[in-house]
MIRO-980771 format. One record per residue (C-alpha): residue number from 1; residue in three letters; chain; y, z, x. Coordinates in steps of 0.2 Angstrom, whole numbers, plus 5000, padded with zeros to 4 digits. Layout:
<pts>
<pt nr="NUM" rest="ALA" kette="A" py="Y" pz="Z" px="X"/>
...
</pts>
This chain:
<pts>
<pt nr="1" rest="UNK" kette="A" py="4936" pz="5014" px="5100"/>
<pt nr="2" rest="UNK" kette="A" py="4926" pz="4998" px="5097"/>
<pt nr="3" rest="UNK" kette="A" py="4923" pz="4995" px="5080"/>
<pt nr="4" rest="UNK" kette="A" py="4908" pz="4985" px="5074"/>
<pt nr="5" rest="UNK" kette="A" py="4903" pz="4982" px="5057"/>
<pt nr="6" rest="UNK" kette="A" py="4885" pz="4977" px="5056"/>
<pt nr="7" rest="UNK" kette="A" py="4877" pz="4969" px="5039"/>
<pt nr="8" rest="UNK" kette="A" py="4856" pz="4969" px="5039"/>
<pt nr="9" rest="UNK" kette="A" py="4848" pz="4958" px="5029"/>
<pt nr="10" rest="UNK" kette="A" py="4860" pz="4951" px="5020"/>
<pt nr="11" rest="UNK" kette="A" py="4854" pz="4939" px="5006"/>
<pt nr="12" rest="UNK" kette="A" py="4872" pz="4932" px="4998"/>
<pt nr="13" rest="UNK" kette="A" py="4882" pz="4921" px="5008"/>
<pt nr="14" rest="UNK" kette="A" py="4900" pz="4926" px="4999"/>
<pt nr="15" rest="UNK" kette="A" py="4896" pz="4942" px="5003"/>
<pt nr="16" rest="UNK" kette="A" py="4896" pz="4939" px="5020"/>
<pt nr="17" rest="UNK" kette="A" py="4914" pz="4929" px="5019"/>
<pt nr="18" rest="UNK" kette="A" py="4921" pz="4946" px="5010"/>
<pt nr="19" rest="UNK" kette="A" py="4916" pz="4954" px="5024"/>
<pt nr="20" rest="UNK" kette="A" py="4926" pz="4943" px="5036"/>
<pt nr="21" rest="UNK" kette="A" py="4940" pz="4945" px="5023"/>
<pt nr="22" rest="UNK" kette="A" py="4941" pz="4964" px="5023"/>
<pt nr="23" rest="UNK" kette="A" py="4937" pz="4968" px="5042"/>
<pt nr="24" rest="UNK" kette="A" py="4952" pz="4955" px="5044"/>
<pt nr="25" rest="UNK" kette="A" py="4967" pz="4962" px="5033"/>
<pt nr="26" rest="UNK" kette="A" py="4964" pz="4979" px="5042"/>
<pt nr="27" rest="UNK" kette="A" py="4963" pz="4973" px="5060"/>
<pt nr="28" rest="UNK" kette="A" py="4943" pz="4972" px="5064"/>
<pt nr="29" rest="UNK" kette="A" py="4934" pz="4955" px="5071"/>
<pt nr="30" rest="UNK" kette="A" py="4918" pz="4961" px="5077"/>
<pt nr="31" rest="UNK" kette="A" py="4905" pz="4958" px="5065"/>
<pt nr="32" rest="UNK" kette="A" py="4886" pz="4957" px="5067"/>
<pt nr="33" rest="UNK" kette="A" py="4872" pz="4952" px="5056"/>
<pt nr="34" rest="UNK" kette="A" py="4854" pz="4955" px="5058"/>
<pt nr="35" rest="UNK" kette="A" py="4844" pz="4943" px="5051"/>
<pt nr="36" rest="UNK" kette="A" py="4852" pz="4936" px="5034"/>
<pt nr="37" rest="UNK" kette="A" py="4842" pz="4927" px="5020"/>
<pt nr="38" rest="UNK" kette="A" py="4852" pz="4911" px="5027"/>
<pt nr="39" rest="UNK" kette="A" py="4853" pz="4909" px="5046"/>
<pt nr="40" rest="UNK" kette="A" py="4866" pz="4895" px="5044"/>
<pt nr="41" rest="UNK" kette="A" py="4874" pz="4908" px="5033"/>
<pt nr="42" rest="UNK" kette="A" py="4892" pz="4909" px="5044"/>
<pt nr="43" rest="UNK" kette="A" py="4894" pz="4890" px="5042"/>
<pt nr="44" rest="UNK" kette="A" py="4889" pz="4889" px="5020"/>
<pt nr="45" rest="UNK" kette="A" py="4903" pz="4884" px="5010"/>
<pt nr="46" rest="UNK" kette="A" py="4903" pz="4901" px="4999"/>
<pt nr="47" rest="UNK" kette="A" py="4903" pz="4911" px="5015"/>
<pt nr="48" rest="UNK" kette="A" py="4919" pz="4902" px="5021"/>
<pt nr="49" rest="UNK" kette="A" py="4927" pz="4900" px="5004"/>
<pt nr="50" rest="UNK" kette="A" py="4925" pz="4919" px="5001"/>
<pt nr="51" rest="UNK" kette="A" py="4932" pz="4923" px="5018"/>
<pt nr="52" rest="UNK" kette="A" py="4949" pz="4917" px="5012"/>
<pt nr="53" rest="UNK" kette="A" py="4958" pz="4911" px="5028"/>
<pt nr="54" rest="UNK" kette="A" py="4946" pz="4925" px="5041"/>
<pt nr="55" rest="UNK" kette="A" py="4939" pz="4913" px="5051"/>
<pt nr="56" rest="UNK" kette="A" py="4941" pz="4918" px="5066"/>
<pt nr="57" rest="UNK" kette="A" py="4929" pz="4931" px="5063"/>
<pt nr="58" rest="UNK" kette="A" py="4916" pz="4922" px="5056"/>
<pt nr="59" rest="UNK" kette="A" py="4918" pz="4910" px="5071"/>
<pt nr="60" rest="UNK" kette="A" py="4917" pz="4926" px="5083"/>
<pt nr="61" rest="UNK" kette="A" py="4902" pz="4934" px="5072"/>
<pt nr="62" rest="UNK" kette="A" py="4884" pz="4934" px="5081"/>
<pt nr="63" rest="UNK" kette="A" py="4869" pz="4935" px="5070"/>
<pt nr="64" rest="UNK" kette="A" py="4854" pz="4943" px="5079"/>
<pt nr="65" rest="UNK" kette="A" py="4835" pz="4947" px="5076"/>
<pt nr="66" rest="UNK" kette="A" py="4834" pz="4964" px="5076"/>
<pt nr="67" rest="UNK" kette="A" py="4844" pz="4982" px="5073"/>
<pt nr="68" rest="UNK" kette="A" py="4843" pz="4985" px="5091"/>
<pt nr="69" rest="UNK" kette="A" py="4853" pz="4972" px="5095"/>
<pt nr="70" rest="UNK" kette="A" py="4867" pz="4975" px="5086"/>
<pt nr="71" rest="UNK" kette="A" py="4868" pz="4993" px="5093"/>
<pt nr="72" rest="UNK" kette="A" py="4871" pz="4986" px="5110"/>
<pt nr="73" rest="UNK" kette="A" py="4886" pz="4996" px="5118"/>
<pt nr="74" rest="UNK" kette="A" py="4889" pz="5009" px="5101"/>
<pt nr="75" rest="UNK" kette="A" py="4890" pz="5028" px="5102"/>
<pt nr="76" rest="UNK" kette="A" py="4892" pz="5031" px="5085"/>
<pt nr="77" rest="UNK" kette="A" py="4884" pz="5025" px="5070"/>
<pt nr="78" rest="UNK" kette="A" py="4886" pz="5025" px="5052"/>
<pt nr="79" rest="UNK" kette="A" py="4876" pz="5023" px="5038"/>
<pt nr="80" rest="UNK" kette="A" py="4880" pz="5019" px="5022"/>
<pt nr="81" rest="UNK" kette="A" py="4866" pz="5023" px="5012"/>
<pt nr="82" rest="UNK" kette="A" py="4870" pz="5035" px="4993"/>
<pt nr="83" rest="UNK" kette="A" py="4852" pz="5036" px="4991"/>
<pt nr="84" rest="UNK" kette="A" py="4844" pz="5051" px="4993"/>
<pt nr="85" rest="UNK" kette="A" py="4832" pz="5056" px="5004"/>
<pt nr="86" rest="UNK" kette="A" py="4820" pz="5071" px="5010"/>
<pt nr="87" rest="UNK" kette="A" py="4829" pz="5072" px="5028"/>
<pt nr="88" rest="UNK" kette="A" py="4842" pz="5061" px="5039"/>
<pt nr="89" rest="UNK" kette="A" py="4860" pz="5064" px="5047"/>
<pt nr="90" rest="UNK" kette="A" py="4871" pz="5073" px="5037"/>
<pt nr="91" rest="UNK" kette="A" py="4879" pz="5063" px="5020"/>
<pt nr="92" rest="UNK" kette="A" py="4899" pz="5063" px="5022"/>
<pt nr="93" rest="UNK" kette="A" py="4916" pz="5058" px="5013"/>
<pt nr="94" rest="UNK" kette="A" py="4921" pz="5044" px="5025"/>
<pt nr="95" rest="UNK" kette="A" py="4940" pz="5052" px="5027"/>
<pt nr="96" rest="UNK" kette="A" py="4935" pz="5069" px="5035"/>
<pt nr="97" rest="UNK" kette="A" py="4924" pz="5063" px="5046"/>
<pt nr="98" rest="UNK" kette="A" py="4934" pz="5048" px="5052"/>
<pt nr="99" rest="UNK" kette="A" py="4948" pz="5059" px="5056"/>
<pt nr="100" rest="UNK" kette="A" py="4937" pz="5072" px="5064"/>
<pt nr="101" rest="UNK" kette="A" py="4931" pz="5056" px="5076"/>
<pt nr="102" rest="UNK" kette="A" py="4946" pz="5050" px="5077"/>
<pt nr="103" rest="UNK" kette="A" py="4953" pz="5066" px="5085"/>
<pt nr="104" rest="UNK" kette="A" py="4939" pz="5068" px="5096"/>
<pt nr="105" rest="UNK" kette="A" py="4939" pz="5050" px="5100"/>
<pt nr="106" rest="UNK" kette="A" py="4959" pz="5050" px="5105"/>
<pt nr="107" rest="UNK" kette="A" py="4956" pz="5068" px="5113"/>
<pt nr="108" rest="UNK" kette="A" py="4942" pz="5060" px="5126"/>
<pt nr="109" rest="UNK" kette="A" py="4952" pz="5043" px="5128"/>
<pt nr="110" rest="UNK" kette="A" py="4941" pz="5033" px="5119"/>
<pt nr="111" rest="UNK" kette="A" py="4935" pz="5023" px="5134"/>
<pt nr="112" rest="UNK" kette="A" py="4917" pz="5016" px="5132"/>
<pt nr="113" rest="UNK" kette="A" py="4914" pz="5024" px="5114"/>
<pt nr="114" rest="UNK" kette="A" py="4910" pz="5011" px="5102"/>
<pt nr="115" rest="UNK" kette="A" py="4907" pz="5013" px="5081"/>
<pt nr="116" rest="UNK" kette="A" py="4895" pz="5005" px="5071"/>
<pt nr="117" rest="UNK" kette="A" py="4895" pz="5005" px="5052"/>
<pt nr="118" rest="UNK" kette="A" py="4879" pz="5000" px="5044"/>
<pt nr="119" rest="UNK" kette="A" py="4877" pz="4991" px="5029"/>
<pt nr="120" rest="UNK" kette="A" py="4860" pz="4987" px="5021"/>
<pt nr="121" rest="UNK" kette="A" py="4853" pz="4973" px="5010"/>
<pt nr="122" rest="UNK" kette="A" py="4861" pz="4971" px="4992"/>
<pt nr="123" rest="UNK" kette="A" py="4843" pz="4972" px="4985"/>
<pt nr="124" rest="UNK" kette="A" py="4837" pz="4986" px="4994"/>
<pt nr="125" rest="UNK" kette="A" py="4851" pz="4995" px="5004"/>
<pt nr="126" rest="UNK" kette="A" py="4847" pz="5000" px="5021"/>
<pt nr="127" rest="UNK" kette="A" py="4827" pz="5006" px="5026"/>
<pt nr="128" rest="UNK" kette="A" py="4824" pz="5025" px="5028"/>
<pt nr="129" rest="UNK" kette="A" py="4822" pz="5020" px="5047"/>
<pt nr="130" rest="UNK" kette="A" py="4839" pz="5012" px="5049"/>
<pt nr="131" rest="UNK" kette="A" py="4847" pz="5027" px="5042"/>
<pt nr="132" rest="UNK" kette="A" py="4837" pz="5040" px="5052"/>
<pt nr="133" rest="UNK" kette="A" py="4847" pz="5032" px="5069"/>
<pt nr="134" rest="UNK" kette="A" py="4862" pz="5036" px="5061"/>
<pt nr="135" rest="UNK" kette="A" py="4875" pz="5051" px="5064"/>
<pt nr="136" rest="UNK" kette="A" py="4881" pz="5051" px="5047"/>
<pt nr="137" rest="UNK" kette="A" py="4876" pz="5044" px="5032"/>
<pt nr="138" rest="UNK" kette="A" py="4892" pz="5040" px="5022"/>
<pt nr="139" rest="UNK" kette="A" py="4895" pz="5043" px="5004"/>
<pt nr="140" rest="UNK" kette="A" py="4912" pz="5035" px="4996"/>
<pt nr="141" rest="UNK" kette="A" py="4918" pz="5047" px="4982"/>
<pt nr="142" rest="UNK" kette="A" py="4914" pz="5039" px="4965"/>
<pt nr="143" rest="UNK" kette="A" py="4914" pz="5041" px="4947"/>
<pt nr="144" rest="UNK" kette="A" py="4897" pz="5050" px="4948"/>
<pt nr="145" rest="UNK" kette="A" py="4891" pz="5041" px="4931"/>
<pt nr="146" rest="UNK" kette="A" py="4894" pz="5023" px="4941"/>
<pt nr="147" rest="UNK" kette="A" py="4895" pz="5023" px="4959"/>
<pt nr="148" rest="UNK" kette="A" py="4888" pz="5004" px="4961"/>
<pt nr="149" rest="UNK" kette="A" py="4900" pz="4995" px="4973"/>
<pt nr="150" rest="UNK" kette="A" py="4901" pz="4976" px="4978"/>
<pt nr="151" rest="UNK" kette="A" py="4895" pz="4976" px="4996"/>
<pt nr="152" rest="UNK" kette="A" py="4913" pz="4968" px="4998"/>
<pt nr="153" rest="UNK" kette="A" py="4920" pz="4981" px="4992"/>
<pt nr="154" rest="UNK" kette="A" py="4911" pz="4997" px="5001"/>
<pt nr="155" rest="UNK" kette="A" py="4917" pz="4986" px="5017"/>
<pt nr="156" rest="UNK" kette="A" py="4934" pz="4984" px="5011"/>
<pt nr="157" rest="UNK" kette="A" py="4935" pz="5005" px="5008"/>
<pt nr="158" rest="UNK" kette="A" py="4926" pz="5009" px="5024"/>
<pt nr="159" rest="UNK" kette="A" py="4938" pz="4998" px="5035"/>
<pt nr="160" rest="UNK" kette="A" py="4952" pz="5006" px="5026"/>
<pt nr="161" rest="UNK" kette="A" py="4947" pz="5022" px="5029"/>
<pt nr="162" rest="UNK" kette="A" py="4943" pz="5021" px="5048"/>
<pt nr="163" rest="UNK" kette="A" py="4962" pz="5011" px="5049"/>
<pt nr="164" rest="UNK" kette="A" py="4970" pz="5025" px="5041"/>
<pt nr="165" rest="UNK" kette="A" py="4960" pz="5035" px="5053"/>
<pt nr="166" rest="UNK" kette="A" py="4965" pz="5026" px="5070"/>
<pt nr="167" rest="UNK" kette="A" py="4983" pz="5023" px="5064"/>
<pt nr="168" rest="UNK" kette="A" py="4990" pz="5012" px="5048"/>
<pt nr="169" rest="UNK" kette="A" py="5001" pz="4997" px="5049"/>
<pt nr="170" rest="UNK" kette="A" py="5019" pz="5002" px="5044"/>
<pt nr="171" rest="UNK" kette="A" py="5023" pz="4995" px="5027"/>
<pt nr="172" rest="UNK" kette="A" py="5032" pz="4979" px="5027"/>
<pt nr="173" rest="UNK" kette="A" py="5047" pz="4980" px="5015"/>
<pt nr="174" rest="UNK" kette="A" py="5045" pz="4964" px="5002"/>
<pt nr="175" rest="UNK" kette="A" py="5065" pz="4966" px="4999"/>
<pt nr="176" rest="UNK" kette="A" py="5079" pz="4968" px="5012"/>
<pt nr="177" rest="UNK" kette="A" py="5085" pz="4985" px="5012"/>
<pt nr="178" rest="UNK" kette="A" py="5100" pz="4987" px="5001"/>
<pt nr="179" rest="UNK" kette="A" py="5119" pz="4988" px="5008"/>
<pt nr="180" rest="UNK" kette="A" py="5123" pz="5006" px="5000"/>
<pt nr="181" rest="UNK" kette="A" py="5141" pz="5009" px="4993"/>
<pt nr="182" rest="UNK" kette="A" py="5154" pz="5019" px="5003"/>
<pt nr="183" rest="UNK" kette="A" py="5165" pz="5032" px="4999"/>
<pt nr="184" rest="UNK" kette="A" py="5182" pz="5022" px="4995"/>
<pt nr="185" rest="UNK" kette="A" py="5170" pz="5008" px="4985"/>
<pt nr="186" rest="UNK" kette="A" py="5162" pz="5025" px="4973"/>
<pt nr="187" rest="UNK" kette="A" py="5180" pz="5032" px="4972"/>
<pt nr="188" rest="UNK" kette="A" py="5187" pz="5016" px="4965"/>
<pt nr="189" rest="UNK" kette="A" py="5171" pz="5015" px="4953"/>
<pt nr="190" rest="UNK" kette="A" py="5176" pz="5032" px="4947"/>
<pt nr="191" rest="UNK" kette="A" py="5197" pz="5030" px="4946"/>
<pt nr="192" rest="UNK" kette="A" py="5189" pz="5014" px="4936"/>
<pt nr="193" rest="UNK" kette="A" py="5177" pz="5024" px="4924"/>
<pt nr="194" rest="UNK" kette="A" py="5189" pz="5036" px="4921"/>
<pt nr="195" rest="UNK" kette="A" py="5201" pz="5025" px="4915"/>
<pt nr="196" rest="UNK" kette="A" py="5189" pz="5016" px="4902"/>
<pt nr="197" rest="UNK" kette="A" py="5184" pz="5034" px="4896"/>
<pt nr="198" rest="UNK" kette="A" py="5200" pz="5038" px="4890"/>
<pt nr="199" rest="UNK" kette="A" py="5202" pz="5021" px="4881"/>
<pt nr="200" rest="UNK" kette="A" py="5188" pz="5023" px="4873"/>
<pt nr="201" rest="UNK" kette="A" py="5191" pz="5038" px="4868"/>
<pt nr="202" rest="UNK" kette="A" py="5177" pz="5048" px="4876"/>
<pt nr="203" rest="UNK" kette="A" py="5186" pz="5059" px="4889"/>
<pt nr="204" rest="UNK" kette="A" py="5200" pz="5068" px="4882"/>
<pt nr="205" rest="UNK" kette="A" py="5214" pz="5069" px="4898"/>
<pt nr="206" rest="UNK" kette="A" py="5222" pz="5084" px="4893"/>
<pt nr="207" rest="UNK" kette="A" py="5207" pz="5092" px="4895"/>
<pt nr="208" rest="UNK" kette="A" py="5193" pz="5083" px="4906"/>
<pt nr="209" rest="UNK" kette="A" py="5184" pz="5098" px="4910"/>
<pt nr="210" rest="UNK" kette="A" py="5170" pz="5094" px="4923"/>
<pt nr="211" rest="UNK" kette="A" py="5165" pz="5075" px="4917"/>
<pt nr="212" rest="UNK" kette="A" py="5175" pz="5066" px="4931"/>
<pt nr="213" rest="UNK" kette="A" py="5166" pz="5077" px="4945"/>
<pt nr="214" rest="UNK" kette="A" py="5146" pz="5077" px="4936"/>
<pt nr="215" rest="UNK" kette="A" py="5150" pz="5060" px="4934"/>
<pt nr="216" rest="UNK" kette="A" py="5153" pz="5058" px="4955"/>
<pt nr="217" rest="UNK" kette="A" py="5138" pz="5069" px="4959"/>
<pt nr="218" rest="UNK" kette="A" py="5129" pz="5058" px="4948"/>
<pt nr="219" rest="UNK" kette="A" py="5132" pz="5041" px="4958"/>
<pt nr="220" rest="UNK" kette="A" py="5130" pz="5051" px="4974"/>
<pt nr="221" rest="UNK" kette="A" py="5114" pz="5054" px="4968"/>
<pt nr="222" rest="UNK" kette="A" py="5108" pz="5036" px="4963"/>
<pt nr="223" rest="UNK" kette="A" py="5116" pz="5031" px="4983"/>
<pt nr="224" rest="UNK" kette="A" py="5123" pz="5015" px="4972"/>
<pt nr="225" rest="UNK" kette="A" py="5124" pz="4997" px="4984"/>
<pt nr="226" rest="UNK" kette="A" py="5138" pz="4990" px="4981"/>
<pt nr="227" rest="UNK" kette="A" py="5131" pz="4977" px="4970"/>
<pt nr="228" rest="UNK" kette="A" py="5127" pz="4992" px="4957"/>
<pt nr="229" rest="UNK" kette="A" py="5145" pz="4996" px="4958"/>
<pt nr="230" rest="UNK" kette="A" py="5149" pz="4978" px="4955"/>
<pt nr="231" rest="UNK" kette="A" py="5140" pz="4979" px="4939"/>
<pt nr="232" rest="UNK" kette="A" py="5146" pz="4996" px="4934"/>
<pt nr="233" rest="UNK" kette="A" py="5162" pz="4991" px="4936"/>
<pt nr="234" rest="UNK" kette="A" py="5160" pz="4975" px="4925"/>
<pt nr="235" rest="UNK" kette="A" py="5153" pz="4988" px="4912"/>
<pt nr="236" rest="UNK" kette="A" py="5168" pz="4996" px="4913"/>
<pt nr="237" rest="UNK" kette="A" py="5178" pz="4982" px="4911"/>
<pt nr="238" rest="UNK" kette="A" py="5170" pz="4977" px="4895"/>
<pt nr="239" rest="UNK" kette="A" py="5172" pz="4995" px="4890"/>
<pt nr="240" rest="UNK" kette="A" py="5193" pz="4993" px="4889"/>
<pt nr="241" rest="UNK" kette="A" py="5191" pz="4974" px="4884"/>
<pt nr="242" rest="UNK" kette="A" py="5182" pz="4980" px="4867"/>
<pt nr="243" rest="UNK" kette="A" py="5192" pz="4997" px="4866"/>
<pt nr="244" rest="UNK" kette="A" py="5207" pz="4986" px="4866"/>
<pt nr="245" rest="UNK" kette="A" py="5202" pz="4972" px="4854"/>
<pt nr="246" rest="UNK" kette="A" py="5198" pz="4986" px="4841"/>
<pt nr="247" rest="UNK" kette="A" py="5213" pz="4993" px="4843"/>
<pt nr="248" rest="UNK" kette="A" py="5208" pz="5011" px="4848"/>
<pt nr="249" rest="UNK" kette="A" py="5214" pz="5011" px="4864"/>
<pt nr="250" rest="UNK" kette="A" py="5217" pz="5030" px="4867"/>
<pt nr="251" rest="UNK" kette="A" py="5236" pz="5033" px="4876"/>
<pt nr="252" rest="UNK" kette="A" py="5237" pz="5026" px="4895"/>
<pt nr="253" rest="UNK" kette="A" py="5238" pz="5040" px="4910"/>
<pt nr="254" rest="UNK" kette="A" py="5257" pz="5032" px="4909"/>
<pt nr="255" rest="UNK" kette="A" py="5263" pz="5037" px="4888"/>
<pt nr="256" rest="UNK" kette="A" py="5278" pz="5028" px="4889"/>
<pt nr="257" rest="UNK" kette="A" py="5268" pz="5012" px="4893"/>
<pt nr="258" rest="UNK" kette="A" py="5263" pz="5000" px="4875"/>
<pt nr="259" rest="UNK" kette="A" py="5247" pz="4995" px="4870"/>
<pt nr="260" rest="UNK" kette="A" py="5245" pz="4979" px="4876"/>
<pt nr="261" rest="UNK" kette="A" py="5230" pz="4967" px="4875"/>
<pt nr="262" rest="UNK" kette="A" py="5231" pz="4961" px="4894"/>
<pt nr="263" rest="UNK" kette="A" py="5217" pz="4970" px="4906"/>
<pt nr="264" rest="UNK" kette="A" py="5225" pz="4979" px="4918"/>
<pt nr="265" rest="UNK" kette="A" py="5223" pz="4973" px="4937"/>
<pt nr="266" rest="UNK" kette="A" py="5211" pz="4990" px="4941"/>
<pt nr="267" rest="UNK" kette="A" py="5199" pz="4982" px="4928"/>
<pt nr="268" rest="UNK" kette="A" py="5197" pz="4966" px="4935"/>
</pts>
């Protein structure tokens, strides 16, 4: 479906670059103003500061004279109005209703619907006339003690919403996915664990019980990379290396084997 964010009446200039801004970050560019307090307001320094990097779609915004205008070629139009009032188009949370026209939308093919969300004047909000063209009247779920939102900001929520709706960009991952452990790799880290236990005097191997294998479930669990089993290892290195220095180093896997001070090569 076309999408079309229209602002009426606009009196701030940054508000009309934060507009740009959030239509931008979740995939929009049309954006229509009728009649603004500035008519030079697309080319003010605020408004292009506040657009942050958007402007393309201040370049590719129209302003226009009247409502009627704006509406050229949309099917669909949404208010956004909270105020109450004695009769209009029904008052709705903007995530049911955008997935129910998003269904019908992607059941029908979508061809030659367009959507409009209207946004009134900061000082007044929209007129009871604009609202009455409307098919809804959207209400975004707020604290109901304070549900004052910057103009930017219901902009921002609304084009969320109606991206989620059509279909999200897949999250891009800041880090590079980690190179998990293999088997051998978790079996040495345990052969290596087990050692330092007994050194340490922590696992008794006359009678280990289940430690060893809690232990292995444990790191299957944690699905280590192998630069956790680096450090794990290193921890297990220190383990013997201060076992040893204090001098209660518990007896080896091999008895007939002497105490001796020097790591042996499994540690290293």
């Amino acid at each position: 479906m076309q999408t079309r964010f229209i602002l009426i009446n606009t009196s701030h200039a940054g508000n009309v670059g934060a507009a740009a801004r959030a239509m931008k970050v979740m995939g929009f560019d049309d954006l229509v103003l009728v009649a603004p307090r500035w008519p030079n307001v697309l080319r003010r320094e605020e408004t292009i500061q506040r657009a942050s990097g958007a402007i393309d779609v201040l370049t590719n915004a129209r302003i226009v004279a009247t409502l009627d205008e704006a509406l050229d070629g949309m099917t669909h139009l949404c208010a956004t109005a909270m105020t109450p009032r004695d009769f209009g188009p029904p008052t709705v949370a903007p995530r049911p209703h955008f997935a129910a026209l998003a269904a019908q939308a992607s059941a029908s093919g979508g061809a030659g619907q367009g959507v409009a969300f209207l946004f009134g004047s900061e000082r007044f909000g929209m007129q009871n006339e604009d609202v009455y063209r409307c098919h809804a009247a959207l209400s975004i779920p707020t604290n109901p003690a304070f549900g004052s939102l910057n103009l930017g900001a219901a902009i921002q929520v609304i084009a969320y919403e109606w991206r989620m709706a059509l279909g999200s960009y897949p999250v891009q991952a800041a880090t590079a996915e980690p190179q998990l452990a293999d088997a051998r790799q978790v079996s040495g880290l345990l052969a290596h664990w087990e050692q330092s236990l007994v050194e340490i005097g922590f696992l008794d191997p006359a009678a280990p019980k289940k430690l060893m294998p809690r232990l292995n479930q444990l790191f299957n669990r944690a699905q280590l990379a192998q630069e956790e089993i680096h450090i794990l290892r290193g921890i297990a290195k220190a383990m013997r290396v201060m076992a040893s220095r204090a001098g209660v180093v518990a007896e080896s896997a091999d008895p007939t084997k002497a105490t001796s001070d020097k790591v042996p090569d499994i540690a290293r």
